[in-house]
N, C-alpha and C positions, 0 to 999 in steps of 0.2 A: 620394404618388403615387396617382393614382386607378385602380381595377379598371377592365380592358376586361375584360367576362364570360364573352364568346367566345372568347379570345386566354386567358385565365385558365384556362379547361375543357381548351382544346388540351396548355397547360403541365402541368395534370395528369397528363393521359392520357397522357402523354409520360414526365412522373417516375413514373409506376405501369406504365410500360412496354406502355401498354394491358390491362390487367389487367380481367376480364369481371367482376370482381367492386365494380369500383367505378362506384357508380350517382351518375349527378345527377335532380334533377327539380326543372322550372322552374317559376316564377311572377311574377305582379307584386307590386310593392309599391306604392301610388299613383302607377302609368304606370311605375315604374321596375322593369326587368328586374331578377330575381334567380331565386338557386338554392341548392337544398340539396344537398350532398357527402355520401358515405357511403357506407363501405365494408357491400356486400350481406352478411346473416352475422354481425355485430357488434354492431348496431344494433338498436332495435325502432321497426320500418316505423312502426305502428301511432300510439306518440307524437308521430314526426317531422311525421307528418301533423296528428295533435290539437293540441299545442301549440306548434308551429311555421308552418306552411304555413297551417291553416286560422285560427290566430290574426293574422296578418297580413293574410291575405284579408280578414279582418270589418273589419280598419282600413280598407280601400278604402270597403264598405260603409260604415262609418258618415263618412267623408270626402263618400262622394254623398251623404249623407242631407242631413249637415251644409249643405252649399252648395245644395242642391235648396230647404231651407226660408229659405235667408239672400234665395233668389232670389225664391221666393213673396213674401216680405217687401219686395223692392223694388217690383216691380211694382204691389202693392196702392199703396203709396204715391204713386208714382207716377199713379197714374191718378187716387186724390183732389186729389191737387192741380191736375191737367189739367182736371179737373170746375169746379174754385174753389172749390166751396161755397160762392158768396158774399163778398161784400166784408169780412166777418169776418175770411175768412184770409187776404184780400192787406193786407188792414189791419195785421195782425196782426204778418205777415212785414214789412210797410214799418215799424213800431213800434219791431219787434226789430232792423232795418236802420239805421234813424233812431241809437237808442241805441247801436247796436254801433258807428257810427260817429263818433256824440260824443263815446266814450269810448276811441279808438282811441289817443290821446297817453297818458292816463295809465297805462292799461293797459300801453302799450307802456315807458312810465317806469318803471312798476314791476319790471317783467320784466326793465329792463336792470339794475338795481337786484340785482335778484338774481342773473342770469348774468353780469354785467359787458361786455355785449355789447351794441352800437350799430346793433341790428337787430330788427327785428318779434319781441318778446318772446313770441308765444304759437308760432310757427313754431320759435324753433329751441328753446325749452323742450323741445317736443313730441321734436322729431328728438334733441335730446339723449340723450333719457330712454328711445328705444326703440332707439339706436346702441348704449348704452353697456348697457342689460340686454341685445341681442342679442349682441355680442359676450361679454360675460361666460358666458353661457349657453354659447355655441357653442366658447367655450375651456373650459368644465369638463367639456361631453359633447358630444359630435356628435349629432347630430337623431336617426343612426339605431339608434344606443346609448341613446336616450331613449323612441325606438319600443321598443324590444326587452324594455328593463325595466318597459314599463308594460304591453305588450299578452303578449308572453310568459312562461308559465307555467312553464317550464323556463328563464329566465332567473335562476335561484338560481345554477347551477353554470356560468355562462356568461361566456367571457371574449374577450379578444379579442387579433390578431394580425398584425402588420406583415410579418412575414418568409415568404418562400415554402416556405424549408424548412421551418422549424418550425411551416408548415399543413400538407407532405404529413406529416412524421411525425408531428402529431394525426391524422390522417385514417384513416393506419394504424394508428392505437392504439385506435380504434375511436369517437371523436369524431367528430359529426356540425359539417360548416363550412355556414353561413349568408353566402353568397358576395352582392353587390350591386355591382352597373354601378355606376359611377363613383365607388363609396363608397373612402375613404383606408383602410380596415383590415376583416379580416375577423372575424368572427362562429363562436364554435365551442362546445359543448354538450356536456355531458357525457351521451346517453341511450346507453347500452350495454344491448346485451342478448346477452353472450357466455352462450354454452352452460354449464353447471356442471352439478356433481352436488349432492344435497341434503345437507343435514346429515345424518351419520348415525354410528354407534357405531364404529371401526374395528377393522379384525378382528383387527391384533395387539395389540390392547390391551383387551381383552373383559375385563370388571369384574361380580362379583355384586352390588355394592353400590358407591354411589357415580357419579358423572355420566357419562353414557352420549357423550355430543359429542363428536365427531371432527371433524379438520380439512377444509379440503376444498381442492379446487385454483385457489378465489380468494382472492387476497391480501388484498383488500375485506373478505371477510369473517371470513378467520380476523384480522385486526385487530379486526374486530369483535366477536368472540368474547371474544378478551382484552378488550379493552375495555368489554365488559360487566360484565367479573368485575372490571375494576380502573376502578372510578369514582370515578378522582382526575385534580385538573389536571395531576398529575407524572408522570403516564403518557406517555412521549412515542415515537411516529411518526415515523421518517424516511423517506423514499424514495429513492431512488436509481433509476435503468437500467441495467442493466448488458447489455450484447451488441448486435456494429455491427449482425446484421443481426434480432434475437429483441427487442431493447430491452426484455427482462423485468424487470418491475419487482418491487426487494428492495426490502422497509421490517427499517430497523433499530426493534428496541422494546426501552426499557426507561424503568426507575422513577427520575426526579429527585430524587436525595437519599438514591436508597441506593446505586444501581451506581457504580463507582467511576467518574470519567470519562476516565483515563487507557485503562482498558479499552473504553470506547465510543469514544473516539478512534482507538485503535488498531484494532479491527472496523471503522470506517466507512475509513479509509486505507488497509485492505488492499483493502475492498468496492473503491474507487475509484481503486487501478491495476492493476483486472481489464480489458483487452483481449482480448477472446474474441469470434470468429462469433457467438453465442450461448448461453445458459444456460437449458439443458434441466426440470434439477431440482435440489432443493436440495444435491443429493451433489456436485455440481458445484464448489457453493460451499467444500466442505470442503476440497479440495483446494487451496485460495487460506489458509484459515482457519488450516488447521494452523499447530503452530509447530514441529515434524520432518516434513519433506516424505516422508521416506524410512521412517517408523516404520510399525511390523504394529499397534501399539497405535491403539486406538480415540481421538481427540482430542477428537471435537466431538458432544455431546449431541444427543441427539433424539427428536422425541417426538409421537405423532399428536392430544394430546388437551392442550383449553386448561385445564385445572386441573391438568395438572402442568407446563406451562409455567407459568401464572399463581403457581405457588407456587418456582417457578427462580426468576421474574421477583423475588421479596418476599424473596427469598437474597439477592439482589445481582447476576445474572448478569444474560446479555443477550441477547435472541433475536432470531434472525434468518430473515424468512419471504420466500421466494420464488413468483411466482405462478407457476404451473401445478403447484405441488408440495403433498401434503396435510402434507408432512414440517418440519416446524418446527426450524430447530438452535438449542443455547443454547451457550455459552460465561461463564465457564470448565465445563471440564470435567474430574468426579474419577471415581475407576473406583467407589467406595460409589453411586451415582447408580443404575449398570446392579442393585448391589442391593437399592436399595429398589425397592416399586411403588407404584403410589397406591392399589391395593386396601390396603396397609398401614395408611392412614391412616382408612379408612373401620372398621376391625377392632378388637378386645379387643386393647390393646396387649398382653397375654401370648401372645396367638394370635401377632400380627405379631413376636415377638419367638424365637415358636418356628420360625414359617414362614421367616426369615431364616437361622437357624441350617440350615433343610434347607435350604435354596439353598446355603449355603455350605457343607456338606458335601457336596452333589452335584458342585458344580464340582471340591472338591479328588479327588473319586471319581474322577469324570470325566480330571482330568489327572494322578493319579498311579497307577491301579491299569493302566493298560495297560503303562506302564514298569518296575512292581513285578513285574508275574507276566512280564517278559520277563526280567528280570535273576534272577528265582530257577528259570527253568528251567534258563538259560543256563549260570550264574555262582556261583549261592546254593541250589541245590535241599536241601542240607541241614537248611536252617531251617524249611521243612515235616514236620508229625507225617507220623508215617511212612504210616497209609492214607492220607491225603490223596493222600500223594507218589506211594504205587503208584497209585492211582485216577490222577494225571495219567499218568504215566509208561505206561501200558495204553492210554491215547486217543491219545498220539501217538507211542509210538518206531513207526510202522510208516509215518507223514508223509513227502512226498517233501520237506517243506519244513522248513526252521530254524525253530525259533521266532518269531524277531522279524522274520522275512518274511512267516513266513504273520500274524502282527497286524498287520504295516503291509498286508497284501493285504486283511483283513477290515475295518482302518478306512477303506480306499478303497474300497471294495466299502458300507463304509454312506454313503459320502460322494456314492457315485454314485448309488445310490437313491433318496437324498434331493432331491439335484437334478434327478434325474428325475421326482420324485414332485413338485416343485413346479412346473415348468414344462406339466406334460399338466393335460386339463381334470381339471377336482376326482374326479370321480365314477372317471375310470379311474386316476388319481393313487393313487387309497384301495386298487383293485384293485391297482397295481402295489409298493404299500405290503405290502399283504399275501402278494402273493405272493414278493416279494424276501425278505421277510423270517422266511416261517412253509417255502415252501415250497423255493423258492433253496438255504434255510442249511441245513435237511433234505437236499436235496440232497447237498450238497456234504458233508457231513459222512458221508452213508453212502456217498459216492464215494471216500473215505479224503483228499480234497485239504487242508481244514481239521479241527481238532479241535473238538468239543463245548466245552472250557473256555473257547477259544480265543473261540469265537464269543459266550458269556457275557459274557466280560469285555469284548469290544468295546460288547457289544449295553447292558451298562450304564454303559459310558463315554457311550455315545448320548445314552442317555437323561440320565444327569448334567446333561451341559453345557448341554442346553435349559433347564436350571433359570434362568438368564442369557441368558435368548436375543442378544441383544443383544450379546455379549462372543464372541458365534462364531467369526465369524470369525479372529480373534485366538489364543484357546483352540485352536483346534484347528490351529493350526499348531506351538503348545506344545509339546499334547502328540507331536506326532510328532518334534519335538526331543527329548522327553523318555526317548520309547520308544528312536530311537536311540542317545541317551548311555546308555541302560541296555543294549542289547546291545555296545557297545565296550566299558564298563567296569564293569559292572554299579551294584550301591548305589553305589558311589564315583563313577558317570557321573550317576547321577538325583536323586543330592544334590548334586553338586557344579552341573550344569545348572539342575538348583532355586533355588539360589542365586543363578547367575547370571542369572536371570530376575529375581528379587526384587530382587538391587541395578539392572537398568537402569529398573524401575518405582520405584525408589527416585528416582532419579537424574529422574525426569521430570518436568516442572513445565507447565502450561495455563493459561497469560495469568496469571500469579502465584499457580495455584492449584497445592499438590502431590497429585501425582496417588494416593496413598497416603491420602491425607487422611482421618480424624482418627487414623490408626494411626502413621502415618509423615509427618513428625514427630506424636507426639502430642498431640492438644488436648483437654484433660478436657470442656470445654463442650462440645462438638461430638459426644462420647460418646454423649452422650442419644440422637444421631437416627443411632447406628452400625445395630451389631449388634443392640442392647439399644436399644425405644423405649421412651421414656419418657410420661408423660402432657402434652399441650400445654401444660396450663398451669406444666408446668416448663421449659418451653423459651422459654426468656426472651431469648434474645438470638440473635441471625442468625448463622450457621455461619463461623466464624472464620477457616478455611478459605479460601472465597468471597471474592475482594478488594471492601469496599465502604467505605462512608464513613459508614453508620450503623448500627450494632453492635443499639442497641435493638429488640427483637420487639414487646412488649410492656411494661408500667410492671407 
């Protein structure tokens, strides 16, 4: 069906609802009307003009050039033979008449000879030979697909398109259409120039040593990130859309021949019976990903920076990036992950090996000493030396409050500074840091509301739990489990909760990975890169863990 240009502009501005943001601009193409689409904003003006519009315009140009000199050319001619020059070249031409005409049978004998045709052999030779190259031509490209590739400069990522719909939604995807009067299909280009932020360090993942590169909020390019660091054909790219009215585009990535493909399957099948308005950012995606909709546990990896993706990706897992988001997710995912960092890797594996150890004993700080010192005021005070216990016993019998109210008051009391210190700009954040916490807890303490120990023990469960940042949210719901089963029944509440905390992290499994992993079940090989790192060149084989399909690191 051929384009009416006019009628084609209307149907736009019609499907874009009138939208001030969608611009055309016209021109010819040798006599014939065209136009370029594109959304204002999206686009870079600047190209559309250099290697589109003004590159077709020079075709006009050299089209007059062309015909202007074919026509010099006749006319000279012309006029010598009007002249004669002489009985030489009527002689000449009568010579070449005489002959051409004596040999009008053979010639034409021959020719039938060869076409098998009982007609003026040089006539339909001719017509033969330029029906049958014209048509073969005009079936492999149309004229104006062969303009486009020879004079267009952005014609590398340029395709083309039959369907109406699937031109308005390039058009808002930020592809520039190449629309032409009468032509059968339309013209669309890839020059985008959406707004981004530069490459830069990210700020929760600040490193003394080791690659500074953070993601950013084009999908384009954190693909390209990875893919710089992994320059192999088995790298592979997928894409997807997801959202009726966002059409955000996720690429699934991972490594051919080590991720397992039952689990790339299984990611791309949930990716594609996502029906959603729209997807915002990558957290979006989690909620599709998970495999317990209803768990407080952390499921889906993530991470701002392409060399600790790039070394998930060589485990065996599989990432998955959305545009508008700097946040990268990987899958499977084990709770050792949120313990390592990639500073580890960059460090004296004794240093990384000691740094581990304080992470891990900050967490258990962190979740179990607000439970402990509520169950020995409560429940157990006797197990305290005896000054210790008059020093507590002097700071609070005079409290309007119980014990394990006034801690659950002081950990929600750090819980709200904290969110309030993240959401105000930085600079009064720091003020409001300071004063919640130096002058606030001063406060309160010589107002008789909380007690000095009280406020200690919270203040270093705080600090604890950031040891993991990443695991917060989670931990600190824990602990306020923890602290309550220690005021109902004391030890016997925060060990027995303890417990049962452990067995449902026991019990939890992420795309066939367990989430305990290499402790629960235990895997000797996978030891290396727990607690305890070992040097790389003992780490010979891929995390056991991790479901994949090639075990080998290295030979």
């Amino acid at each position: 069906m051929r384009t009416d240009l006019n009628k084609l502009k209307i149907d736009l501005k019609n499907a874009f609802h009138g939208s001030v943001d969608l611009s055309f601009k016209e021109f010819y193409i040798k006599n014939t009307l065209a136009a370029v689409c594109f959304m204002d904003g999206l686009t870079d003006k600047s190209s559309i003009e250099l290697n589109i519009i003004n590159a077709l315009i020079k075709e006009n140009e050299f089209n007059a050039g062309k015909t202007e000199k074919k026509s010099d050319g006749i006319n000279t001619g012309t006029e010598k033979n009007a002249d004669g020059i002489g009985a030489e070249s009527a002689g000449a031409i009568s010579a070449v008449t005489r002959k051409k005409s004596d040999g009008i049978n053979t010639n034409a004998g021959e020719t039938d000879i060869k076409t098998g045709k009982e007609s003026n052999g040089v006539n339909t030779e001719s017509a033969g030979a330029i029906d049958t190259k014209t048509n073969k031509n005009e079936s492999a490209a149309p004229p104006y697909r062969r303009l486009i590739r020879n004079r267009v400069s952005a014609a590398d990522e340029f395709k083309t398109e039959t369907d109406f719909g699937a031109l308005a939604g390039r058009i808002a995807d930020g592809e520039v259409a190449l629309l032409i009067d009468g032509a059968e299909e339309f013209y669309l280009f890839a020059i985008k120039s959406q707004p981004s932020r530069a490459i830069s360090e990210p700020p929760t993942s600040t490193v003394l040593k080791g690659p500074r590169e953070g993601f950013t909020e084009d999908m384009k390019t954190n693909a390209a990130l990875l893919r710089k660091r992994l320059r192999t054909v088995d790298f592979v790219v997928e894409n997807f859309k997801i959202g009726r009215y966002t059409a955000t585009g996720v690429a699934v990535a991972y490594i051919s021949g080590i991720a397992e493909p039952k689990v790339v399957e299984k990611i791309k099948e949930r990716l594609k019976s996502i029906d959603i308005d729209g997807i915002i950012d990558s957290s979006y995606l989690t909620e599709y990903l998970k495999e317990r909709k209803y768990s407080m546990l952390k499921q889906i990896g993530v991470s701002e920076k392409p060399d600790i993706v790039t070394a998930k990706l060589l485990e065996g897992r599989v990432a998955i990036i959305a545009d508008g988001s700097p946040i990268v997710l990987t899958v499977p995912f084990i709770l050792l992950e949120d313990l390592q960092d990639s500073s580890d890797y960059y460090k004296n594996d004794f240093r990384s090996f000691f740094i581990r150890l304080i992470r891990i004993f900050g967490e258990i700080l962190a979740l179990l000493l607000p439970g402990f010192y509520v169950a020995v005021l409560t429940r157990h005070y006797q197990l305290l030396p005896m000054n210790f216990l008059i020093s507590i016993i002097t700071s609070v019998h005079e409290l309007p409050f119980t014990a394990e109210i006034e801690m659950i008051f002081v950990l929600l009391l750090f819980e709200i500074l904290n969110e309030a210190s993240i959401r105000m700009p930085r600079y009064i954040g720091m003020s409001l840091s300071l004063i919640g916490a130096i002058i606030l807890g001063d406060t309160a303490v010589k107002a008789g509301l909380i007690s000095s120990p009280t406020v200690l023990i919270a203040a270093m469960s705080n600090i604890g739990i950031y040891c993991i940042p990443d695991e917060i949210s989670s931990f600190s719901l824990f602990r306020l489990m923890l602290v309550l089963a220690s005021s109902l029944f004391g030890f016997f509440g925060l060990i027995l909760s303890a417990t049962a905390i452990a067995a449902y992290l026991l019990t939890y499994n992420s795309y066939g990975a367990p989430y305990l992993a290499p402790f629960a079940p235990y895997t000797h090989g996978d030891m290396k890169d727990a607690i305890n790192k070992e040097s790389l060149i003992n780490m010979k084989y891929r995390p056991r863990a991790i479901p994949n399909v090639n075990g080998r690191r290295q030979k």
